[in-house]
N, C-alpha and C positions, 0 to 999 in steps of 0.2 A: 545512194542507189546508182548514181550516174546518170547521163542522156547520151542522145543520139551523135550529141555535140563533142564529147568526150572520148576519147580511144577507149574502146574498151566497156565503154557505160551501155546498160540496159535500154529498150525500145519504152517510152512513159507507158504505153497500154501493157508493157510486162509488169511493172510495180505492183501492183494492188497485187497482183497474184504473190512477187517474192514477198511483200510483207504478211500477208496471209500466211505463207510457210515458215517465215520468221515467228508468228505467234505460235504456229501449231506445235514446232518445235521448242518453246520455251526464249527465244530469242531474243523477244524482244516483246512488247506489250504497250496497246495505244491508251495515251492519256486522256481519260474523259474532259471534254472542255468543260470550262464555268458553265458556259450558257446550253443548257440540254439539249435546245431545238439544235445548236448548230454540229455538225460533222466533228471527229474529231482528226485535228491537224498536226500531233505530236505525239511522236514514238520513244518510251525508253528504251533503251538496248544498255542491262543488265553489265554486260561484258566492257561498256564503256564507263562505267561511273569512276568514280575519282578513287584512288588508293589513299586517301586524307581521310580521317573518321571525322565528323562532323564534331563541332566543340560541344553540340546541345543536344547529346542524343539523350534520352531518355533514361533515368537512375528508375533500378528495381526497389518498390515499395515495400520490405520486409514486412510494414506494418499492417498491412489485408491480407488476404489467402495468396499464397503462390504457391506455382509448381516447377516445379525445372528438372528437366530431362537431359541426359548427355550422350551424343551418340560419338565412341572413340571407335574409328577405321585399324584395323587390324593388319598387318601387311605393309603398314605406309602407303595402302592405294587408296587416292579423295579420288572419288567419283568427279570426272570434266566436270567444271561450270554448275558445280552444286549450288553454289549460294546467288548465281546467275539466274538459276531455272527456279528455286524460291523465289525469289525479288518477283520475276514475273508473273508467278503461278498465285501469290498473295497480295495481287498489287490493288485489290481493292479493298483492299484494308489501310496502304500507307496512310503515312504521315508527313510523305517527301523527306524520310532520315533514312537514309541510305547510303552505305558504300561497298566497296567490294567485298568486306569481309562482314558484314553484320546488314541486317535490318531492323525498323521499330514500327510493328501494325499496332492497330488498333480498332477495338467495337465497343463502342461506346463506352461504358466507364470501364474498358479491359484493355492490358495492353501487352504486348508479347515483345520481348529481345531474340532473333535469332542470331548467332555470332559464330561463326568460324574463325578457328582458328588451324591456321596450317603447318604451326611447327609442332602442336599436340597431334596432330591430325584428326581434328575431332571438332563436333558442331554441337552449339549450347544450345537449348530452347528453353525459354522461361516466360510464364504468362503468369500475371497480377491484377489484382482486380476484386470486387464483391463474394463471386460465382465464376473462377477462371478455367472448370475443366472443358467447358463447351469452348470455348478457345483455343484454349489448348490440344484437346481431341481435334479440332478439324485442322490444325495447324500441322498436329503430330501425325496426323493421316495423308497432309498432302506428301510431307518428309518420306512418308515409307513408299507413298508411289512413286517418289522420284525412284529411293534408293531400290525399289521392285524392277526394276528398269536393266539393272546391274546383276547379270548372272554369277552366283558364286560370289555376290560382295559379304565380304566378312565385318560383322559390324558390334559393337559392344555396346547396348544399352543399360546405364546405370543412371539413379538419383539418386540427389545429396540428402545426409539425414539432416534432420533441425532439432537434436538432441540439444542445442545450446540454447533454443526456447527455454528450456526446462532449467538446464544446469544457469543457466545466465552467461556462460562463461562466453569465450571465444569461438565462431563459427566454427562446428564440428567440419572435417575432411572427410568420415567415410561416406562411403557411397555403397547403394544397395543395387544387385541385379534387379533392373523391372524386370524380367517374368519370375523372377522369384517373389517379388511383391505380389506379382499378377498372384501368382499361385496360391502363395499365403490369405490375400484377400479370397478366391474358389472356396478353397478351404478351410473359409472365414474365421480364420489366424487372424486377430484384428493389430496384433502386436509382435516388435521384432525386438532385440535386445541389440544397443549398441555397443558394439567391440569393442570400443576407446572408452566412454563415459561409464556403459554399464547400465544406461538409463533405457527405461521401456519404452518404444515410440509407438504411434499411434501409425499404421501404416494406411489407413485414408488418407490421413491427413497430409502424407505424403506426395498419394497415389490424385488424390481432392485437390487439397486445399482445405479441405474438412473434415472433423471426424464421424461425419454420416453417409451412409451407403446414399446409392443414388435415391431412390424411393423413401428413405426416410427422410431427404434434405427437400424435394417435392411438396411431402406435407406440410414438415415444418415452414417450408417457406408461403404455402398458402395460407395456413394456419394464420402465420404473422401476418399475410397482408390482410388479411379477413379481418384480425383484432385492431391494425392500423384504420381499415374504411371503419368497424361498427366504432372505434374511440373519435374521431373526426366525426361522426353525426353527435357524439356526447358531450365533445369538447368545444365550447366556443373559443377559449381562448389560444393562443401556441400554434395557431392554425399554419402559418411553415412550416415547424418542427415537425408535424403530421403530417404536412406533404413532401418533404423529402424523404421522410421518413419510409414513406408511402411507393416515393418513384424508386427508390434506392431498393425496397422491398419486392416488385413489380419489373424489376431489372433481374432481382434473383435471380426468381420464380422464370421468368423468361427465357434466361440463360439454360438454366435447369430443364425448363420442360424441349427446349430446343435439342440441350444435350438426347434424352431419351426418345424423343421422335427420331433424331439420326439414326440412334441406335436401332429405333425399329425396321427402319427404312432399309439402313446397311442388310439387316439381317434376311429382311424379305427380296431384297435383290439378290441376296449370295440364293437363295433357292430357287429363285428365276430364272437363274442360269443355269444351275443343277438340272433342272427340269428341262432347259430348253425352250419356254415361252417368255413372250416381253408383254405386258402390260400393264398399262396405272393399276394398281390394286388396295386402294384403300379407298374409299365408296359411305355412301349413310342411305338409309333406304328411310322412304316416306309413302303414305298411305297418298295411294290416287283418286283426289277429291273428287273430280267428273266420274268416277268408276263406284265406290264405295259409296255416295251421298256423304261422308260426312266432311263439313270444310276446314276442319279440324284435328288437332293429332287426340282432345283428351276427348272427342265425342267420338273418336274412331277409337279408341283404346277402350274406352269403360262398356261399347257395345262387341266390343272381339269376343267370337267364340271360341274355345279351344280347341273344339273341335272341327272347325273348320277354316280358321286363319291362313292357313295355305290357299285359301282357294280364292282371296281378295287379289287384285294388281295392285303394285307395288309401283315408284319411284326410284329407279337406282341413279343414284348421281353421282359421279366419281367427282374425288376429291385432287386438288394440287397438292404437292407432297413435299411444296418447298420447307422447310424445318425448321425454317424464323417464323412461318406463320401459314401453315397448313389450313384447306381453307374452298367451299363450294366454286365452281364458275360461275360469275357473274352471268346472266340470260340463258342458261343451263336447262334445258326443260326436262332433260333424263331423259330416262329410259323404260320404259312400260313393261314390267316382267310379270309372269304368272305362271309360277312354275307349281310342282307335283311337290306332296311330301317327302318323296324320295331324294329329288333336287336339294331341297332347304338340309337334309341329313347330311348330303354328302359335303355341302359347302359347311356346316357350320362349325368346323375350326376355323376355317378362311373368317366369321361370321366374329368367331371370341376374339378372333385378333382384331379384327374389327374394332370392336365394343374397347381392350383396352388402350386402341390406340386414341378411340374419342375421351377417352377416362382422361386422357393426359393433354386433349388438344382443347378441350370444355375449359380448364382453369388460363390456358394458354391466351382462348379468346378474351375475357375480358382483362388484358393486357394489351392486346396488339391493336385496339380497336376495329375488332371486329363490325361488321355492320348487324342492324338488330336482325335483319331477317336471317343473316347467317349464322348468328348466337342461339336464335329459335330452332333452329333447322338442325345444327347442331344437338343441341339437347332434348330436344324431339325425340331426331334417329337414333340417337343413346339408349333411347326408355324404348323406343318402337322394338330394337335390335335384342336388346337384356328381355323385354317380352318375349319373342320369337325364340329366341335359344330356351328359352324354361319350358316352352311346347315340347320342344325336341325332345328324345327320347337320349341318355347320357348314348357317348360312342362306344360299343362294343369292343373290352380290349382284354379279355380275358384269353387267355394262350398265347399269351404275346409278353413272354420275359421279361425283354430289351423295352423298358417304358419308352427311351427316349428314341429309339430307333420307330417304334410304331408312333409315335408322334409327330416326329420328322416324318413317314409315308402318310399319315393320315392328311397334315397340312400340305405335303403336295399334290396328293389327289384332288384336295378343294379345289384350289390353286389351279389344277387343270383344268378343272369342272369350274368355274369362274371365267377364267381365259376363253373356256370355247364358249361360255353364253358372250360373253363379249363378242365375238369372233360371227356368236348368230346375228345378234342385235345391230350389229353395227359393223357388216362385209370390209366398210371403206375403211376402216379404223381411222376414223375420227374421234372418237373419244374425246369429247367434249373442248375441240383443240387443244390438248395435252401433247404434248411432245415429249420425246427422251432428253432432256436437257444433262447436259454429263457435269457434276460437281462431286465433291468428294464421295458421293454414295449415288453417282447416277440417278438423281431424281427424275420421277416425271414431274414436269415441272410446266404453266400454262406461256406459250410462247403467241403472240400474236398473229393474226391471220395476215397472210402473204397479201 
């Protein structure tokens, strides 16, 4: 950076500021120290690392799921300091294997190569591991925002088929357009035929790692861990084998349910912007024991009237929306709502998405170790919510052709009507110190109090 001392060098009280714009820029990115409590005192800067590939970087595992992605630049134009602005942007995943033309992340038993190459002009991505598309997707989402950046970049995404699984022979060469896979999978083509071999591939398992849609590898992977915990209560002996068995299982599942929370997430923020409002919006509502008398979710349930449920106060408590482990504030007292049946109609698409985003965050919990009162609270608001929607009268969608078009308006009207109760209850927008924390899907995310 320079000093005062030096022709030309920076004033010390300027620094903190250039390095701040070195981050924001992709520049450069500070090295967490060992020891937590202390400050960190070490910057990489991307653009200096060594042109030497390291002897020990990391061999791709053919033997588990992988995926590998390849984007070839069209034109001969590489986007500046493409694999600079990675290294940075993924730097909480290293492994310290890094040089100018590749990196190696890693989470937990998963682990990704990203490689440039500059006389192809074209950048590899390959992630391996148990469950590698949650790696993968968020890896291959930072990739697109760098290259979103670059107006008019022209870019060719293809993957490699794995036809030679089948045939045994030598690693097949073609390669398929992803959005033609994309497409194929919409239009749940679940198979493509390869040019060279002639053999049927299975295009999940491509597009995966697996040959199950997202939702069916969910179950199945709950499924297994379920039959892994009730065999470990039957089993005395092998008691290892059932618990690797167990964390390798519970790592899936993890992966898994992580991947479809993002997905949720991404998708209710592209609407947020659509609309024009910002708020946390995934929430669990609980019966207000001081209000109701009961101190309880099943003594407040089994005396609910239907016909007059709306007219109890409620608990709303917004939820953190991080997508490794979504999840109540910790000393959170909510929020006291008591609204009209007309309120409860107009939110309750905002209400189903709700309900299936707890469907997916409930098997998540007993994973991440959740705390009991937030595993209760949890499947409480699930039953409290799935009650409430069955009062409701179904939405009015008769004259309305375009299903997914009145769909898409009915969940943004919730969504508005959502926002402004917010916006009543809570002027200062504190919301339960939630902040906009910006990651690959702009979560709200809980940031500490200043």
């Amino acid at each position: 950076m320079g000093s005062e001392d030096v022709p030309g060098g920076y004033p010390a009280e300027l620094h903190a500021m250039f390095l701040h714009l070195m981050e924001l820029f992709d520049l450069s990115v500070q090295i967490p120290p060992s020891d937590k409590n202390q400050a960190p005192s070490h910057i990489l800067i991307p653009s200096r690392l060594s042109y030497d590939k390291p002897h020990d970087m990391p061999v791709v595992d053919e033997d588990v799921p992988t995926i590998e992605l390849h984007y070839r630049f069209k034109d001969k134009f590489i986007p500046p300091d493409l694999m600079g602005r990675l290294i940075a942007r993924t730097y909480r995943f290293s492994i310290s294997k890094h040089w100018q033309e590749s990196v190696a992340l890693k989470l937990k038993r998963h682990q990704t190569l990203m490689t440039f190459d500059r006389d192809d002009s074209s950048l590899r991505l390959v992630a391996w591991g148990p469950q590698p598309k949650n790696f993968f997707e968020l890896l291959r989402n930072t990739i697109e925002t760098i290259l979103g950046t670059f107006q008019g970049l022209k870019v060719q995404r293809t993957m490699h088929c794995y036809c030679h699984h089948i045939t045994h022979e030598e690693p097949c060469q073609e390669m398929y357009p992803w959005k033609k896979l994309q497409n194929h999978r919409v239009k749940r083509r679940f198979q493509i035929e390869c040019p060279d071999s002639l053999e049927n591939v299975d295009i999940l398992t491509i597009l995966t790692g697996h040959p199950l849609d997202d939702k069916s590898m969910l179950k199945q992977l709950a499924d297994e861990l379920h039959a892994l915990e009730t065999g470990q209560n039957q089993i005395l002996g092998g008691q290892s084998q059932i618990l690797a068995g167990q964390q390798l299982q519970a790592e899936r599942l993890q992966q898994q349910t992580e991947l479809m929370i993002r997905g949720f997430t991404r998708q209710w923020n592209l609407l947020m912007k659509q609309i024009q409002v910002e708020c946390p919006n995934t929430f669990i509502l609980m019966p207000n024991s001081n209000l109701t008398g009961f101190e309880n979710l099943s003594g407040f349930m089994s005396n609910l009237n239907p016909k007059n449920w709306f007219s109890h106060t409620y608990n709303l408590h917004l939820l953190c929306q991080h997508p490794a482990c979504p999840h109540q504030i910790d000393g959170d007292a909510g929020y006291e709502i008591r609204q009209p049946k007309a309120w409860w109609q107009k939110v309750s698409p905002w209400l189903q998405h709700g309900i299936t985003f707890l469907r997916y965050v409930t098997p998540l919990a007993g994973v991440v170790n959740f705390s009991a009162e937030n595993m209760e609270n949890l499947t409480s608001s699930l039953e409290l919510m799935e009650q409430i929607c069955e009062y409701l009268p179904p939405t009015d969608e008769h004259d309305m052709p375009h299903a997914n078009r009145h769909a898409q308006e009915l969940d943004s009207a919730a969504l508005r009507t959502f926002h402004a109760l917010l916006e009543q209850i809570d002027p200062q927008r504190r919301w339960a110190n939630l902040h906009k924390t910006v990651t690959n899907v702009s979560n709200f995310c809980t940031t500490p109090s200043p």
